[in-house]
C-alpha positions as a Markdown table, in Angstrom:
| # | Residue | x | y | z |
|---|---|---|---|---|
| 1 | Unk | 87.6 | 67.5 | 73.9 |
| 2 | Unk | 85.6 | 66.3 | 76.6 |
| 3 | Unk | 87.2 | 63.6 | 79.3 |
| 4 | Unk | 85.8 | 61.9 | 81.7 |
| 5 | Unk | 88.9 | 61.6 | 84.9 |
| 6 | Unk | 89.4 | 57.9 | 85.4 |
| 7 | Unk | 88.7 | 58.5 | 89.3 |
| 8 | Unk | 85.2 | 59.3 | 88.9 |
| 9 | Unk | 84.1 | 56.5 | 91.5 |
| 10 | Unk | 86.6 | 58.5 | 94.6 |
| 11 | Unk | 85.6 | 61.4 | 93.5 |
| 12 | Unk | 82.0 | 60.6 | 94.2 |
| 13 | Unk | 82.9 | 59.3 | 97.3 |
| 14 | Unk | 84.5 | 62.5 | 98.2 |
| 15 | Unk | 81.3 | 64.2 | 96.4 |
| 16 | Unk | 79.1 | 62.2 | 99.2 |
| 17 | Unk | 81.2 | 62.9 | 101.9 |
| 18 | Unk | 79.9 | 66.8 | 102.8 |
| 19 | Unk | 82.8 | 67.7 | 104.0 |
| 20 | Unk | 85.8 | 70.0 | 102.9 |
| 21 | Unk | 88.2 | 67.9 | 101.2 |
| 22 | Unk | 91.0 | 69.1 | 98.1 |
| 23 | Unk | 92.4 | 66.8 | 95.2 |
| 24 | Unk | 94.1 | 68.2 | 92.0 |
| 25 | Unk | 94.7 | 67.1 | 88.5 |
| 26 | Unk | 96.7 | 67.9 | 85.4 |
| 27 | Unk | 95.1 | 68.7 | 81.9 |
| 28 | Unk | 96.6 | 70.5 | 78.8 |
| 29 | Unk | 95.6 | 74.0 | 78.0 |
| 30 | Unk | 92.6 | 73.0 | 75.3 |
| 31 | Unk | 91.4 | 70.1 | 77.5 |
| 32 | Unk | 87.9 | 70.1 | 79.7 |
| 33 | Unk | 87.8 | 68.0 | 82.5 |
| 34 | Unk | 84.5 | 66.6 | 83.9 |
| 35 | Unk | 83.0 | 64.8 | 86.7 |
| 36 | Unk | 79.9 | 63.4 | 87.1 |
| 37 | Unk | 78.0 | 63.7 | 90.6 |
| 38 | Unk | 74.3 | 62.4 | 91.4 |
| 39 | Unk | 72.8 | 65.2 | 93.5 |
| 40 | Unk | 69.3 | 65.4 | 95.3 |
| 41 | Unk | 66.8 | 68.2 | 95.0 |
| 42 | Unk | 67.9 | 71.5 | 96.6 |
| 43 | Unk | 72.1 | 70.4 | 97.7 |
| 44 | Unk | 74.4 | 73.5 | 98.2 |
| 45 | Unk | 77.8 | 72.4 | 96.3 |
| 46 | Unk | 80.9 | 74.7 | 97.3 |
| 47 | Unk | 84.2 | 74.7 | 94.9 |
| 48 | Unk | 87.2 | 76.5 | 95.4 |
| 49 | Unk | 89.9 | 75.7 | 91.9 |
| 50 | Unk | 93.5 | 77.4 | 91.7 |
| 51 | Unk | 94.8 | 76.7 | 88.4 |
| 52 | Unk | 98.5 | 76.7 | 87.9 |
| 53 | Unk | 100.9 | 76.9 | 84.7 |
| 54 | Unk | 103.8 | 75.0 | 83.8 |
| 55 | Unk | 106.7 | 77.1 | 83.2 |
| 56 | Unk | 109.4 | 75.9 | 81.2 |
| 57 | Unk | 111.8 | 79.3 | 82.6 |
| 58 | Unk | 111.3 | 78.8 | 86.1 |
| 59 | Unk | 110.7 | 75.3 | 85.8 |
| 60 | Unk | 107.7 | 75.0 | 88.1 |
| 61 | Unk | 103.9 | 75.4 | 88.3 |
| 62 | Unk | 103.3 | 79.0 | 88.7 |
| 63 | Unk | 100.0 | 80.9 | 89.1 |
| 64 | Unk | 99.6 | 83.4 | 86.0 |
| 65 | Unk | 97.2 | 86.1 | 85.4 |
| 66 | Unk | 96.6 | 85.5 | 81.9 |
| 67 | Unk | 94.9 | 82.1 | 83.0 |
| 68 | Unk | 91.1 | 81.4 | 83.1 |
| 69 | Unk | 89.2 | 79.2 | 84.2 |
| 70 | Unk | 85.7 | 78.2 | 82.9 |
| 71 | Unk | 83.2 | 76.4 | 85.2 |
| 72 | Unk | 80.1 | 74.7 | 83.4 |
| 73 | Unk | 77.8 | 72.8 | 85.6 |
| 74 | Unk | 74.8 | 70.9 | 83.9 |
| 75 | Unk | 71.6 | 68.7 | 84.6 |
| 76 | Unk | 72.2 | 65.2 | 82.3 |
| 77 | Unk | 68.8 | 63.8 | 82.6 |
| 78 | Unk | 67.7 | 67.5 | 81.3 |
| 79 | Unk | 70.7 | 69.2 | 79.8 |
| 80 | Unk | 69.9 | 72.1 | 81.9 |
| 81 | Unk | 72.7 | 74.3 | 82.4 |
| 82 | Unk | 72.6 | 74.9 | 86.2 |
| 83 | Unk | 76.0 | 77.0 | 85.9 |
| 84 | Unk | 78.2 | 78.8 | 83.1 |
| 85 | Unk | 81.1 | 81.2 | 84.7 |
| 86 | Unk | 84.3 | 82.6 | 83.8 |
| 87 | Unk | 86.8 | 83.0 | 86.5 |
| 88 | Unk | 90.7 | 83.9 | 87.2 |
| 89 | Unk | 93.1 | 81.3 | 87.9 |
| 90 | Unk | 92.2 | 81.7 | 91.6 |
| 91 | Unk | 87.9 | 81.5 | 92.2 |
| 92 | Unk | 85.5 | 79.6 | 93.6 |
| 93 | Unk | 81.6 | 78.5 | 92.6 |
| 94 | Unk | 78.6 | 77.9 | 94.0 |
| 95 | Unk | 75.2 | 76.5 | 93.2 |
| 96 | Unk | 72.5 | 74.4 | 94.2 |
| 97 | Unk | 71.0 | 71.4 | 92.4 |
| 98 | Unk | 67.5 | 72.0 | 91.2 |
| 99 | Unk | 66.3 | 68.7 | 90.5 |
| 100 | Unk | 67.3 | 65.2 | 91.8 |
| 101 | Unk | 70.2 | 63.4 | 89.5 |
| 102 | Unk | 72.8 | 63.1 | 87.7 |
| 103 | Unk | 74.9 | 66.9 | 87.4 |
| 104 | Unk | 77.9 | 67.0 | 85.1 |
| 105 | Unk | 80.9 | 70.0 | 86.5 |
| 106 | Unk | 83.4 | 70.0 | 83.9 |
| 107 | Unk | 86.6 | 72.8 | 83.9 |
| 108 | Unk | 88.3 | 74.1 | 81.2 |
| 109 | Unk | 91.0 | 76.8 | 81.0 |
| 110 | Unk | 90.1 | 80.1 | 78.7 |
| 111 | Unk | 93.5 | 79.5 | 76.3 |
| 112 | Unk | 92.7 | 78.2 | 72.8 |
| 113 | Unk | 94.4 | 75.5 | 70.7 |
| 114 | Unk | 97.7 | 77.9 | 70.1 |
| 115 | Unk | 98.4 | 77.1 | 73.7 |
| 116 | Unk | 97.6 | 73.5 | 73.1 |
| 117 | Unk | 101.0 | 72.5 | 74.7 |
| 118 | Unk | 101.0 | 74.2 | 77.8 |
| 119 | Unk | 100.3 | 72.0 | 81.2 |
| 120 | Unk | 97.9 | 73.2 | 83.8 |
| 121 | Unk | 97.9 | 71.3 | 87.6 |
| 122 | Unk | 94.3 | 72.1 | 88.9 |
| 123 | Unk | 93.5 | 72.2 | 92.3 |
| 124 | Unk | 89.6 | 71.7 | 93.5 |
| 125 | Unk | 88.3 | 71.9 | 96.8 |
| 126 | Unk | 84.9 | 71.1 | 97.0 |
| 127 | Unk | 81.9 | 70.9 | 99.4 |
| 128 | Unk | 78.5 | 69.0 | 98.8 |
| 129 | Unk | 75.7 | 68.9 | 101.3 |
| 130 | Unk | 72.5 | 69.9 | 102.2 |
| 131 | Unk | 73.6 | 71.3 | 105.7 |
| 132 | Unk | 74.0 | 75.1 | 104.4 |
| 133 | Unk | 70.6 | 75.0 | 102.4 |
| 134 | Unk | 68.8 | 73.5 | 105.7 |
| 135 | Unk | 70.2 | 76.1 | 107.6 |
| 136 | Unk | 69.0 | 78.9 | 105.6 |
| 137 | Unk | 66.1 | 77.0 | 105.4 |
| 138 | Unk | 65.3 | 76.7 | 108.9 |
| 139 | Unk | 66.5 | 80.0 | 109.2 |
| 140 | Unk | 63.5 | 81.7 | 107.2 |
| 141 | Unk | 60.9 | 78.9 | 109.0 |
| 142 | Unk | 61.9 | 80.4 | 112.0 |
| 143 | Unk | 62.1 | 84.0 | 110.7 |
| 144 | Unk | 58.3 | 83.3 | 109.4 |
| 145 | Unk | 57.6 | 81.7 | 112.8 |
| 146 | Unk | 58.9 | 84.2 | 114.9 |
| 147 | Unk | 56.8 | 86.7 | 113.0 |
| 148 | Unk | 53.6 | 84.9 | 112.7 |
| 149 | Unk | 54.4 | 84.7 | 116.7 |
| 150 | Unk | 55.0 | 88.6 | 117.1 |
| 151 | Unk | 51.9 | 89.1 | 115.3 |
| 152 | Unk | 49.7 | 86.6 | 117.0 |
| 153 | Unk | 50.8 | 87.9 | 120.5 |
| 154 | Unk | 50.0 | 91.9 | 118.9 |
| 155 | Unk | 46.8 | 90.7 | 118.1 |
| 156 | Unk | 46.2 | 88.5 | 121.8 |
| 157 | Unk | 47.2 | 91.7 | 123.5 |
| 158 | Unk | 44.6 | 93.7 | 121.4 |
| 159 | Unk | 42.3 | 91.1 | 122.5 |
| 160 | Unk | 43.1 | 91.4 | 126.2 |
| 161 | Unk | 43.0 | 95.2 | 125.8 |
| 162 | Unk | 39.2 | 94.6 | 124.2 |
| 163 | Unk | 37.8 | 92.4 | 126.9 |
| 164 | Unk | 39.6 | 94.6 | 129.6 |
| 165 | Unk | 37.5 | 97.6 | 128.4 |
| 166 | Unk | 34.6 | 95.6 | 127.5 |
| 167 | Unk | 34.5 | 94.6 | 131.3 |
| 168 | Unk | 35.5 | 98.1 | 132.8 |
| 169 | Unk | 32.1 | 98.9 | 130.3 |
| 170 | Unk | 30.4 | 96.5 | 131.5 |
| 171 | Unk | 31.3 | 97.3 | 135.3 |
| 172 | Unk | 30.4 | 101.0 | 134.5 |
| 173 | Unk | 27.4 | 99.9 | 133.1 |
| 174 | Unk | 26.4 | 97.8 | 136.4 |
| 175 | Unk | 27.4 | 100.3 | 138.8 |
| 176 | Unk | 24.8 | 102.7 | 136.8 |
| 177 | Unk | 22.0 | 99.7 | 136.8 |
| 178 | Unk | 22.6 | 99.2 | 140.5 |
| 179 | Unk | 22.5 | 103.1 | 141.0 |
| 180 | Unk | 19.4 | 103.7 | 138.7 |
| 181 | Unk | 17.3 | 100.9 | 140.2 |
| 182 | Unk | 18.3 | 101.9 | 143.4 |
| 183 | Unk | 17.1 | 105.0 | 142.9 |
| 184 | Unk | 13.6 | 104.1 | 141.5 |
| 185 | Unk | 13.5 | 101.7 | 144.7 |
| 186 | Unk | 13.5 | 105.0 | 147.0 |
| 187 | Unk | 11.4 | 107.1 | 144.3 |
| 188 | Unk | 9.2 | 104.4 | 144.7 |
| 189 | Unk | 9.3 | 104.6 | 148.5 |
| 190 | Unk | 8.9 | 108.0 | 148.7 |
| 191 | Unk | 5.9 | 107.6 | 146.5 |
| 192 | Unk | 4.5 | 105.2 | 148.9 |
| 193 | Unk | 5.4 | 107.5 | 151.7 |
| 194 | Unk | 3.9 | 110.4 | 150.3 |
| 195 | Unk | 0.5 | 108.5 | 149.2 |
| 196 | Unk | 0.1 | 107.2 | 152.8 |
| 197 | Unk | 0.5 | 110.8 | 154.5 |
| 198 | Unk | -1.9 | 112.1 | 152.1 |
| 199 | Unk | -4.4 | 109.4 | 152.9 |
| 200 | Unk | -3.6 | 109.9 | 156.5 |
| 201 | Unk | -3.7 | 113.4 | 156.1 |
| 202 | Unk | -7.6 | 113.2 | 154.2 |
| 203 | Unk | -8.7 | 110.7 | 156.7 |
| 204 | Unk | -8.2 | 112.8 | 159.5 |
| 205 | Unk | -9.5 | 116.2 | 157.7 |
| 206 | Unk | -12.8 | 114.1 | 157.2 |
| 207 | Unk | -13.0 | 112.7 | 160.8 |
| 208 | Unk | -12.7 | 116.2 | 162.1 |
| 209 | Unk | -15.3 | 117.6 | 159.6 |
| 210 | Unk | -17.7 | 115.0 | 160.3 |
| 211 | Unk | -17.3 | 115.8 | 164.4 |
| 212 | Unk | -17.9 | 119.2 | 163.8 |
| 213 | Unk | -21.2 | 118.9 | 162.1 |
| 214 | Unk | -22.4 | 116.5 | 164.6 |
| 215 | Unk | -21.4 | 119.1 | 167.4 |
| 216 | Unk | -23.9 | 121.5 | 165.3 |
């Protein structure tokens, strides 16, 4: 039998809160207790429960292994079932909201109707908030970032390297240029130099000849 607790309204409250707070409650053995909580898209919630048995020997709540505890979150608008575990007496739970809306966490303990008379004081310490989900969140941006960044300053310095060589290249290249053309420039020259002496040189073998054969 399903029971909605009668402090539903504090509870969300202390849902809202974010923060580590504790309350318990009592409920018989074959009773499921449930709270409803109005969640937005992607909230980390936290519970912690210790269950405890009455004992009619000892007279006190006492923590037995034999006790279970079942935790069953679910969407209402959808009736999706966010969460469905089994736990000792002593656990905890945690899951995160995948839509925006109304979530229903209910607890029950694992004993049937044969232990229909036996009292359980349930303690629940819960956190909700989208803190721990933004933190891992940011964490991976800035995980990405960092190596988008690594990768964009690898592929800068292969880009420095490139235009370094490209200019020592280009250097090279214009020290040969300057060299080559300078070069030609005294081929040319010597050319020049070489054409003139000739011409000098022919000019003055015909002077003489023509002296001689006037002498004759």
């Amino acid at each position: 039998m399903t029971r909605r607790h009668p402090l539903l309204a504090l509870f969300g409250l202390f849902l809202l809160a974010a923060t580590a707070n504790a309350l318990h409650f009592y409920l018989d053995a074959n009773e499921k207790r449930c709270f409803i909580e109005e969640l937005p898209t992607d909230t980390v919630v936290e519970g912690h429960y210790k269950a405890l048995e009455w004992s009619e020997a000892r007279q006190e709540y006492v923590l037995e292994s034999e006790l279970g505890i079942l935790v069953e979150v679910e969407e209402v608008h959808s009736g999706h079932t966010v969460v469905k575990t089994k736990g000792p007496a002593e656990g905890r739970f945690t899951f995160t909201s995948h839509e925006a809306g109304d979530h229903s966490l209910c607890l029950s303990t694992n004993y049937t109707s044969w232990f229909s008379n036996t009292h359980i004081r349930l303690y629940l310490d819960i956190v909700v908030g989208t803190t721990k989900a933004d933190l891992d969140h940011d964490r991976n941006h800035i995980s990405e970032m960092s190596a988008k960044i690594r990768d964009l300053n690898l592929k800068l310095e292969d880009v420095r390297r490139e235009q370094q060589y490209q200019r020592e290249r280009e250097a090279g290249f214009r020290d040969l240029s300057e060299s080559t053309n300078s070069r030609a420039v005294w081929y040319s020259v010597a050319q020049i130099v070489v054409l003139l002496a000739t011409c000098f040189w022919q000019l003055r073998h015909l002077k003489n000849f023509f002296q001689d054969r006037k002498m004759q």
